[in-house]
PDB file as gemmi writes it, atoms N, CA and C in Angstrom:
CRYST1    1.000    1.000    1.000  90.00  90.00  90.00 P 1                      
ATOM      1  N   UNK A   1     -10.563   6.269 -17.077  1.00  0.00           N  
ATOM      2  CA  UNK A   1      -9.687   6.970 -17.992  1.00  0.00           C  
ATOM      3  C   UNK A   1      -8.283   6.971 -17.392  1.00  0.00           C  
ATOM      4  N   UNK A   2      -7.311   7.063 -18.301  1.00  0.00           N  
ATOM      5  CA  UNK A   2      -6.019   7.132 -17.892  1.00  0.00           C  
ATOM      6  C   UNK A   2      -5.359   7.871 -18.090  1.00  0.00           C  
ATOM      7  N   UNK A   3      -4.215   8.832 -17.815  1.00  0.00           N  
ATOM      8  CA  UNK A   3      -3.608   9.916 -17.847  1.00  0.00           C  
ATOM      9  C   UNK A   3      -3.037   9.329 -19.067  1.00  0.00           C  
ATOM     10  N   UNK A   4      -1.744  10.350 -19.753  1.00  0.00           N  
ATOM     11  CA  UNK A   4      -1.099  10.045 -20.762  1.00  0.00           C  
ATOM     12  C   UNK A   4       0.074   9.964 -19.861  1.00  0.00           C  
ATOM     13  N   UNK A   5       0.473  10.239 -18.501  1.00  0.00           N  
ATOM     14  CA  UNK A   5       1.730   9.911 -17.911  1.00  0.00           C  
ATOM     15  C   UNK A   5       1.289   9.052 -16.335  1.00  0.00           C  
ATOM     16  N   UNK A   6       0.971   7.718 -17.277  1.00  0.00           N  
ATOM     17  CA  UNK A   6       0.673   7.101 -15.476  1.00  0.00           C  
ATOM     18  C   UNK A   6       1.637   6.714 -14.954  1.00  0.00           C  
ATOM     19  N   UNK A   7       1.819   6.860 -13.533  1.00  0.00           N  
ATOM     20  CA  UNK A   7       2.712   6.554 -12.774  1.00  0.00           C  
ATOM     21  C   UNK A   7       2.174   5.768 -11.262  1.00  0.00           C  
ATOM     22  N   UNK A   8       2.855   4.168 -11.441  1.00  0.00           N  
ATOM     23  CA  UNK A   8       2.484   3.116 -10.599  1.00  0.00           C  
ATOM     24  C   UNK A   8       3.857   2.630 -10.382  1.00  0.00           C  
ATOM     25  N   UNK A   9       4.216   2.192  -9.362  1.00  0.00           N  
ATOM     26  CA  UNK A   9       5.496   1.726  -8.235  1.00  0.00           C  
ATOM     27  C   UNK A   9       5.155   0.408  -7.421  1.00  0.00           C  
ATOM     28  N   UNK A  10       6.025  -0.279  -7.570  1.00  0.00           N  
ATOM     29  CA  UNK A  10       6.064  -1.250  -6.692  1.00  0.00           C  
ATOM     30  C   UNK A  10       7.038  -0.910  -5.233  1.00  0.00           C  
ATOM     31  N   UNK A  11       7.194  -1.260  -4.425  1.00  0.00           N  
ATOM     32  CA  UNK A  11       7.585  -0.956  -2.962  1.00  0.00           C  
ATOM     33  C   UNK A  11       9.096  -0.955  -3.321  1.00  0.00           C  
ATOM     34  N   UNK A  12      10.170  -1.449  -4.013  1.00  0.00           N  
ATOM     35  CA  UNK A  12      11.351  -0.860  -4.369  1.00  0.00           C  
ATOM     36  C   UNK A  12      11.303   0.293  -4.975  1.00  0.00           C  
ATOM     37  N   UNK A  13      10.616   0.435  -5.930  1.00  0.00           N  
ATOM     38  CA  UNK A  13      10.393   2.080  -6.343  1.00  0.00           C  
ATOM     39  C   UNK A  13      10.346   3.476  -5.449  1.00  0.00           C  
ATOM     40  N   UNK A  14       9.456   2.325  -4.899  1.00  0.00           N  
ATOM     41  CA  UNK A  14       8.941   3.708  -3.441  1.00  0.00           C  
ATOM     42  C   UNK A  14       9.941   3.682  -2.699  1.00  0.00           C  
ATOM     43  N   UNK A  15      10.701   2.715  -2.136  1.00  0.00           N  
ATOM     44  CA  UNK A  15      11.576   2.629  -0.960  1.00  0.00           C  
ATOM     45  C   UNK A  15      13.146   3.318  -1.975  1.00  0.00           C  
ATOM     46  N   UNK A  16      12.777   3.440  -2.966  1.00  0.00           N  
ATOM     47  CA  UNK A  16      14.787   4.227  -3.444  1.00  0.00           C  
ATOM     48  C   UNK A  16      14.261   5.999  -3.716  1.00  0.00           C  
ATOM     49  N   UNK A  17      12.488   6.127  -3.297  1.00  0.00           N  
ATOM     50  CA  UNK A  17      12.384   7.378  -4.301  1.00  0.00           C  
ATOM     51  C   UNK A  17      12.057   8.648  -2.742  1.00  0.00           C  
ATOM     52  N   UNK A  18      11.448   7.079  -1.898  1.00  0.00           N  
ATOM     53  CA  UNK A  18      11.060   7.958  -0.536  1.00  0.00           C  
ATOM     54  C   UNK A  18      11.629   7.895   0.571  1.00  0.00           C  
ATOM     55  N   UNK A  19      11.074   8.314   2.197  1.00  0.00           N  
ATOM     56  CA  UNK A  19      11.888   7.390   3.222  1.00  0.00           C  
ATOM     57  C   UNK A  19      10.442   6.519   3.739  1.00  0.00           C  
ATOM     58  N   UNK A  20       9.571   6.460   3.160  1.00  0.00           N  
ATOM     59  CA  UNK A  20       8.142   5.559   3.341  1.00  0.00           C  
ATOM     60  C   UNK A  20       8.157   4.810   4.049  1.00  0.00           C  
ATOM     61  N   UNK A  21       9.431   3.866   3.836  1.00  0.00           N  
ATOM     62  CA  UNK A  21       9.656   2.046   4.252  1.00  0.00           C  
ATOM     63  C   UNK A  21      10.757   1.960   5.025  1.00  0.00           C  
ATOM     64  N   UNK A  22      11.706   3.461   5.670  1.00  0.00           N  
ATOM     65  CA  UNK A  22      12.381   3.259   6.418  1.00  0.00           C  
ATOM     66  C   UNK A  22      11.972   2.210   7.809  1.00  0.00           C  
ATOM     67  N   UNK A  23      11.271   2.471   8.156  1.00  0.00           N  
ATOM     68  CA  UNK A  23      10.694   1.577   9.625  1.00  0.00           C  
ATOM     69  C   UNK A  23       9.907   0.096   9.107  1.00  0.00           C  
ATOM     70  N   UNK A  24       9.773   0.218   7.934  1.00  0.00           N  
ATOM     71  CA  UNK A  24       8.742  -1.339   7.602  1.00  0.00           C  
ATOM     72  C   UNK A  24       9.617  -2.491   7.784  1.00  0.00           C  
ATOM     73  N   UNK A  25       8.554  -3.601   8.249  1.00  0.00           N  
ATOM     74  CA  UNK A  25       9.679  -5.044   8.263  1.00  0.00           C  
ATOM     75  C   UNK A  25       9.368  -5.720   7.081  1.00  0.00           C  
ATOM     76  N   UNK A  26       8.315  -4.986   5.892  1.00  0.00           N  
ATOM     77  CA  UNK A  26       8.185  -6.021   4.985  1.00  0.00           C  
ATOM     78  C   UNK A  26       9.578  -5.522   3.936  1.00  0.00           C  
ATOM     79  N   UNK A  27       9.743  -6.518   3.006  1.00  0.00           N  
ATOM     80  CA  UNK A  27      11.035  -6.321   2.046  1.00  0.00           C  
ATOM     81  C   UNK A  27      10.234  -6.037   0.605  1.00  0.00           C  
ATOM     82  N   UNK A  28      10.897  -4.789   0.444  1.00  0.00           N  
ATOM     83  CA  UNK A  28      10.061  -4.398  -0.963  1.00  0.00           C  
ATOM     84  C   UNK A  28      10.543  -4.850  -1.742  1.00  0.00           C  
ATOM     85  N   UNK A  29      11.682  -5.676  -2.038  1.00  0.00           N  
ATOM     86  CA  UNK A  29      11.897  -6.806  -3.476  1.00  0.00           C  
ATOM     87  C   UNK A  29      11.132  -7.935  -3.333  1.00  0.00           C  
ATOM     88  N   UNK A  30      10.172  -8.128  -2.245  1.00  0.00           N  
ATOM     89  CA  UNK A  30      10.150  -9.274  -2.341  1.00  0.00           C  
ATOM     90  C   UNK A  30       8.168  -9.879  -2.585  1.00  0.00           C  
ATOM     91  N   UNK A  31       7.816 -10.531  -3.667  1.00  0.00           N  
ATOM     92  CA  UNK A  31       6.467 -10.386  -4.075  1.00  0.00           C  
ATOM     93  C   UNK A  31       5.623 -11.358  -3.140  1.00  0.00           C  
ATOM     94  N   UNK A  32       6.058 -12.300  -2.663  1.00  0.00           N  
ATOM     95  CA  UNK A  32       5.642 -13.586  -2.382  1.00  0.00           C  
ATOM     96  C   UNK A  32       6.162 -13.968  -0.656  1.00  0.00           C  
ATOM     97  N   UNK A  33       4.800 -14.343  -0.402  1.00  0.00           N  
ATOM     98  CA  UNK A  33       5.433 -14.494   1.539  1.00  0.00           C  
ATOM     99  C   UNK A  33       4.578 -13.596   2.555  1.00  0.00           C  
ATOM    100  N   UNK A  34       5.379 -14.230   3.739  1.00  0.00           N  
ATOM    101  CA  UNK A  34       4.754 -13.381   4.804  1.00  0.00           C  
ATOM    102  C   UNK A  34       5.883 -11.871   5.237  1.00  0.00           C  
ATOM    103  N   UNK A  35       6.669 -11.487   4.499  1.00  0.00           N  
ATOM    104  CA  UNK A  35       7.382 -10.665   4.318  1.00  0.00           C  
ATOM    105  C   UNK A  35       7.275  -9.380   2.818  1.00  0.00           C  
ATOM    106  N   UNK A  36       5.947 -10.284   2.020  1.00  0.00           N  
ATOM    107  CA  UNK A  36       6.387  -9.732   0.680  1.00  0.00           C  
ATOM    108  C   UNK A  36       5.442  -8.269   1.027  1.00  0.00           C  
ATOM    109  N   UNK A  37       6.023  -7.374   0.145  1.00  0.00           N  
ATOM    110  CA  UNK A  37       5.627  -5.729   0.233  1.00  0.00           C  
ATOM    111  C   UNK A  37       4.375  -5.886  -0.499  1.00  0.00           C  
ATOM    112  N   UNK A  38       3.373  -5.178   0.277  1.00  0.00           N  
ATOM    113  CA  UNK A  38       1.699  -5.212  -1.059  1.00  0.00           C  
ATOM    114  C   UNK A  38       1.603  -4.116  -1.263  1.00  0.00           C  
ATOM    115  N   UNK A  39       2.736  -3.097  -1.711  1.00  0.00           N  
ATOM    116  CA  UNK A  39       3.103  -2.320  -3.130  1.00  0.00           C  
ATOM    117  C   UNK A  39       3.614  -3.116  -4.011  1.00  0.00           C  
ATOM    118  N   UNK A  40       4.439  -4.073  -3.560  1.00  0.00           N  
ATOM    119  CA  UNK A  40       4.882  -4.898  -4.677  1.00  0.00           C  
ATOM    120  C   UNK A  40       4.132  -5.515  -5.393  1.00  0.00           C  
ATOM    121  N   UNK A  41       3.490  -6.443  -4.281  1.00  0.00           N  
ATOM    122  CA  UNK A  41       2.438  -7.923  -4.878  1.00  0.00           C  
ATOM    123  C   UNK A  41       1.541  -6.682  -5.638  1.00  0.00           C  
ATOM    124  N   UNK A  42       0.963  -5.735  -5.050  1.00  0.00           N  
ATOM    125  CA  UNK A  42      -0.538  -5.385  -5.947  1.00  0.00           C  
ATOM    126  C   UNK A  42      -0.184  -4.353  -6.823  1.00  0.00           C  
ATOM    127  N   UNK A  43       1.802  -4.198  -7.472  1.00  0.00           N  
ATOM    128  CA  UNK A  43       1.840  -3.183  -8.603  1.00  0.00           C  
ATOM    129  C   UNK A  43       1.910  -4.552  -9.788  1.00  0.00           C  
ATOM    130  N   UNK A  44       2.368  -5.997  -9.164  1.00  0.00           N  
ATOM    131  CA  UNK A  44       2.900  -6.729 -10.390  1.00  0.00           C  
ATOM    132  C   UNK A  44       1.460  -7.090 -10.801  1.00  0.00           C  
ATOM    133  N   UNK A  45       0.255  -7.876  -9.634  1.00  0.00           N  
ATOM    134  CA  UNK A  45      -1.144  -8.151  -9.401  1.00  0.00           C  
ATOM    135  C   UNK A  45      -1.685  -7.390 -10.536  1.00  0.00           C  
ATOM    136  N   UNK A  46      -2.296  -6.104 -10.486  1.00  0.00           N  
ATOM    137  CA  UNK A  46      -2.704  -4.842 -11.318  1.00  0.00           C  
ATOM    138  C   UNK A  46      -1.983  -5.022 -12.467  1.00  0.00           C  
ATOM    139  N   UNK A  47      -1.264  -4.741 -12.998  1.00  0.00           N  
ATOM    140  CA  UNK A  47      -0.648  -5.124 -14.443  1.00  0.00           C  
ATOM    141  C   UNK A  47      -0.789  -6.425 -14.995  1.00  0.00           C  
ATOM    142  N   UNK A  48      -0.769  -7.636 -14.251  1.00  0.00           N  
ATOM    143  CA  UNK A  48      -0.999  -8.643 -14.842  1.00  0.00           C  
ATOM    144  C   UNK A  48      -2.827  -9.264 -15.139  1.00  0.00           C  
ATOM    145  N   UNK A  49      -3.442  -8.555 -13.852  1.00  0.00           N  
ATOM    146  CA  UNK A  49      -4.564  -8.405 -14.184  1.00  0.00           C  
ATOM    147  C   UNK A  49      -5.709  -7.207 -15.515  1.00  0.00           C  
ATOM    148  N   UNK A  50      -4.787  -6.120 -15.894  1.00  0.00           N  
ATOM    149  CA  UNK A  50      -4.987  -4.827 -16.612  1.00  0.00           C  
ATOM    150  C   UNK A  50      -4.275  -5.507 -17.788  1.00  0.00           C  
ATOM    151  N   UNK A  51      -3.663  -6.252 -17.849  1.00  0.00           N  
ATOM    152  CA  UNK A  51      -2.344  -6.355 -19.058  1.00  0.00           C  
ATOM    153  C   UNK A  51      -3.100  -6.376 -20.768  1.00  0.00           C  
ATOM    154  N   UNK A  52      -3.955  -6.469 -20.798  1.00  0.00           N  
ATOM    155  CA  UNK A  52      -5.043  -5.919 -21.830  1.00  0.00           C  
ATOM    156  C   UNK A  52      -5.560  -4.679 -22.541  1.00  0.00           C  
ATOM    157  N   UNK A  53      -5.840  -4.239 -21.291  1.00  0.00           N  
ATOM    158  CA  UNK A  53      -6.021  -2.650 -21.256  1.00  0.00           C  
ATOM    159  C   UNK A  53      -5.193  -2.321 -21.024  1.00  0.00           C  
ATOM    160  N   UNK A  54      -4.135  -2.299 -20.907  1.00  0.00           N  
ATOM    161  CA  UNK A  54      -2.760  -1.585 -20.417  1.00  0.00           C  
ATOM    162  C   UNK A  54      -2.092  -1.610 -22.141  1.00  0.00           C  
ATOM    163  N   UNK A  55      -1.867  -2.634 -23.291  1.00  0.00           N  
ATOM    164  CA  UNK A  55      -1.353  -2.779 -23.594  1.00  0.00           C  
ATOM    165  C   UNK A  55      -1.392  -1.699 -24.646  1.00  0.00           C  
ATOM    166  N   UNK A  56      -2.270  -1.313 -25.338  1.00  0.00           N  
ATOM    167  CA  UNK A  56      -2.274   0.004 -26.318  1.00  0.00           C  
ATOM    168  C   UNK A  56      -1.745   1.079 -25.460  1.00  0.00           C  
ATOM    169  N   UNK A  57      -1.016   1.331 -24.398  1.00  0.00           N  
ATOM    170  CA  UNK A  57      -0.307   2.159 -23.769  1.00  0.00           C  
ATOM    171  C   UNK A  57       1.000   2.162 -23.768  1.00  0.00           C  
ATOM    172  N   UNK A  58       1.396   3.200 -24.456  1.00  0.00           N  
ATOM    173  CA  UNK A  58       3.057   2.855 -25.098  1.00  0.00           C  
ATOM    174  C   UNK A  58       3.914   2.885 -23.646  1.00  0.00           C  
ATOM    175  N   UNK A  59       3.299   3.724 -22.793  1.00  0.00           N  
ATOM    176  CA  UNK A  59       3.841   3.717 -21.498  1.00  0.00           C  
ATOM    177  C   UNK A  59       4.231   2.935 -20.585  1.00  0.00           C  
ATOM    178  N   UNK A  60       3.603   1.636 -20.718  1.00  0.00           N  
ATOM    179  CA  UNK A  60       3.436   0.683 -20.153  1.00  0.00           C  
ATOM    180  C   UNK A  60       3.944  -0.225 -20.438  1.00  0.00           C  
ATOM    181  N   UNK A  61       4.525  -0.547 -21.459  1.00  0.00           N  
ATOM    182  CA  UNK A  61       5.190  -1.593 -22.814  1.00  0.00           C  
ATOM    183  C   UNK A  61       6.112  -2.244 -21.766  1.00  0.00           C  
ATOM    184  N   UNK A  62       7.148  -1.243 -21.088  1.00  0.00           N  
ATOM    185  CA  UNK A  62       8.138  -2.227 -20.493  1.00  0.00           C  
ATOM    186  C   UNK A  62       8.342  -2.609 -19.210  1.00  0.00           C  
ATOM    187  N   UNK A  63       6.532  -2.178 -18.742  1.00  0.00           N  
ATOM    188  CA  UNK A  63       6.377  -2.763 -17.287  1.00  0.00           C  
ATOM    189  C   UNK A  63       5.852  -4.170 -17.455  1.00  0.00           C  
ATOM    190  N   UNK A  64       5.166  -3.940 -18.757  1.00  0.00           N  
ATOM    191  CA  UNK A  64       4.105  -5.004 -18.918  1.00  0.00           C  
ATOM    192  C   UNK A  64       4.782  -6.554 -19.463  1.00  0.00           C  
ATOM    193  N   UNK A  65       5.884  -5.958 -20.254  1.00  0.00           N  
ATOM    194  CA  UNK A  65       7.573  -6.846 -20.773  1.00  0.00           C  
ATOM    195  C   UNK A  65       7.959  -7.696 -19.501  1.00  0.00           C  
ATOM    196  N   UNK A  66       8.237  -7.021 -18.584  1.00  0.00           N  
ATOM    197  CA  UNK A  66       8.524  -6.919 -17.388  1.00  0.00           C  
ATOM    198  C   UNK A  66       7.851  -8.731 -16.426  1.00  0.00           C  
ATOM    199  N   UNK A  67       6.211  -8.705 -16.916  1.00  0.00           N  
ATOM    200  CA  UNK A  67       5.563  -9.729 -16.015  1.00  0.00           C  
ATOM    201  C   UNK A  67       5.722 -11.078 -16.941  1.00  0.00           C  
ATOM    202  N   UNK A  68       6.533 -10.881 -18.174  1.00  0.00           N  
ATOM    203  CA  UNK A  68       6.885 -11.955 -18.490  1.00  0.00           C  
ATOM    204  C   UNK A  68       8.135 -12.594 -18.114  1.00  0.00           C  
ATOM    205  N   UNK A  69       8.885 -11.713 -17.310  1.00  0.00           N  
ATOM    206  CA  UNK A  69       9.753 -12.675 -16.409  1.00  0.00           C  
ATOM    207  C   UNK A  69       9.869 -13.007 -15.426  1.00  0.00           C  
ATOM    208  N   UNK A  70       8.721 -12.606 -14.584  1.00  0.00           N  
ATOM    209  CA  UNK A  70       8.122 -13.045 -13.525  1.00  0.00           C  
ATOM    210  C   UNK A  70       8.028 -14.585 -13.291  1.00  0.00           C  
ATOM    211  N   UNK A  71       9.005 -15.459 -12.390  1.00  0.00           N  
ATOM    212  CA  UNK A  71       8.481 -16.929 -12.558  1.00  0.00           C  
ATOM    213  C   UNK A  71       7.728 -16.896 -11.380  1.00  0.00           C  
ATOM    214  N   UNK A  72       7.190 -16.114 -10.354  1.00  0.00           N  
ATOM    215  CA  UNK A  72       6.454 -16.395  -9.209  1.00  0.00           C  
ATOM    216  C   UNK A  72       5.534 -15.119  -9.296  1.00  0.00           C  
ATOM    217  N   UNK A  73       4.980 -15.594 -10.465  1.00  0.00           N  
ATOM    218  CA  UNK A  73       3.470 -14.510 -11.166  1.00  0.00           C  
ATOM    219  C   UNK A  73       2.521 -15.107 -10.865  1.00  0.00           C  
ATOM    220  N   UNK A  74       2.278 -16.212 -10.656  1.00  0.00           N  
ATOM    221  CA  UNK A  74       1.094 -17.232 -10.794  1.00  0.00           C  
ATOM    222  C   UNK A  74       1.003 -16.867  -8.933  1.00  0.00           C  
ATOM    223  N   UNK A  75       1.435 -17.115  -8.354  1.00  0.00           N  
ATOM    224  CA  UNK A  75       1.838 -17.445  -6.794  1.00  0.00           C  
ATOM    225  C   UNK A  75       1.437 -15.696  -6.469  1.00  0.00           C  
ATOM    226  N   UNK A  76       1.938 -14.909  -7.335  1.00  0.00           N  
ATOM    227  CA  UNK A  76       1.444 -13.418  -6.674  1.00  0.00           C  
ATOM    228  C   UNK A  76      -0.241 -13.225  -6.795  1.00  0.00           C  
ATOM    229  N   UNK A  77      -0.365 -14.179  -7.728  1.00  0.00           N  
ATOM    230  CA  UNK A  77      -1.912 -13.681  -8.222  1.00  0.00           C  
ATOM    231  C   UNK A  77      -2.800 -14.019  -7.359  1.00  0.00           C  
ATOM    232  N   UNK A  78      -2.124 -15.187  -6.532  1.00  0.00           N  
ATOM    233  CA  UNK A  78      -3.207 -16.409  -5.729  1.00  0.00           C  
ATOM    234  C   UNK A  78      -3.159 -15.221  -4.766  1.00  0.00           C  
ATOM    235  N   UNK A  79      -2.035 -15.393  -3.919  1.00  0.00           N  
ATOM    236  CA  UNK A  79      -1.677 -14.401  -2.865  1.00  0.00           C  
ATOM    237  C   UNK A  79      -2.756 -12.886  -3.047  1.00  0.00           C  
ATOM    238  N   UNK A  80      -2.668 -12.518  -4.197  1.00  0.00           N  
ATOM    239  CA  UNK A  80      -3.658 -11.206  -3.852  1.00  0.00           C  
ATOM    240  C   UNK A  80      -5.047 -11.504  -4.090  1.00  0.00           C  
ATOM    241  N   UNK A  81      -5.339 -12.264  -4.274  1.00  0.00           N  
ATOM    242  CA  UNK A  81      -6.633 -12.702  -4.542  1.00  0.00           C  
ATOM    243  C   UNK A  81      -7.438 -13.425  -3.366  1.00  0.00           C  
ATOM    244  N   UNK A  82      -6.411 -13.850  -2.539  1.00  0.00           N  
ATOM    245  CA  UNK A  82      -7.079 -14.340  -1.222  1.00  0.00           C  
ATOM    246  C   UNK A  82      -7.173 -12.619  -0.561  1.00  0.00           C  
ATOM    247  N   UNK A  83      -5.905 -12.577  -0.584  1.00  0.00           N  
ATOM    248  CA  UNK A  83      -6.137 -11.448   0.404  1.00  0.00           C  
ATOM    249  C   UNK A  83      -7.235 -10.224   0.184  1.00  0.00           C  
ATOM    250  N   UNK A  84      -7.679 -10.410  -1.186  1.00  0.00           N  
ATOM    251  CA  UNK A  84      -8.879  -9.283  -1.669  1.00  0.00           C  
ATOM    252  C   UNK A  84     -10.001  -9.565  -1.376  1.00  0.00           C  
ATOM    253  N   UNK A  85     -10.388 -11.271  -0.765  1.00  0.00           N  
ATOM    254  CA  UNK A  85     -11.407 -12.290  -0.689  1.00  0.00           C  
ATOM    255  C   UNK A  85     -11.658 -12.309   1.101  1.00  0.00           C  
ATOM    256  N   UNK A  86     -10.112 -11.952   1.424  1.00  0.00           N  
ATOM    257  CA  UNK A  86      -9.938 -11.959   2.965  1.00  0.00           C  
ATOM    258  C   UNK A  86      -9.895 -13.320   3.795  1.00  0.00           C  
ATOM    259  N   UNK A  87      -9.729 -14.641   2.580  1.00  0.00           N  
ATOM    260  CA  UNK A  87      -9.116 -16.166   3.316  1.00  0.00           C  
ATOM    261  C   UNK A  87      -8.050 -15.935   3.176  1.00  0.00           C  
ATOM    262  N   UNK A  88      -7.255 -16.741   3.872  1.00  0.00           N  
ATOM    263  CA  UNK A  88      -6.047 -16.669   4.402  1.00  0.00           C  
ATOM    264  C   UNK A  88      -5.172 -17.566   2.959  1.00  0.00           C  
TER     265      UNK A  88                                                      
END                                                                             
């Protein structure tokens, strides 16, 4: 079940809202890499994987807008999918 006010962040979100990522070396703009934030990779990951069930959620409309301009969507998906599998 889902709240009527969900609230999900990718690692820029978190890093302008908290001091979370003051000390981190990963870069929270960045989805892809050995640098990329996995708040990032697994808020864009999760929506593009949910983007179904997500979509009768008016809430969600312009996150979900959002993974269509993603040109390194395909490349986030691989990336979290190994890493959920645990190959490299």
């Amino acid at each position: 079940m889902m709240a009527t006010k969900p609230f999900v962040a990718g690692g820029a979100s978190i890093n302008t809202m908290t001091d979370y990522c003051g000390g981190c070396r990963l870069d929270p703009r960045t989805r892809v890499g050995d640098d990329a934030c996995p708040f990032t990779t697994g808020y864009w990951w999760s929506l593009s994987r949910n983007r179904a069930l997500l979509q009768g959620n008016s809430r969600r409309i312009r996150a979900l807008r959002g993974l269509d301009r993603l040109r390194d969507l395909d490349e986030v998906v691989v990336q979290e999918e190994r890493r959920g599998s645990g190959r490299p």
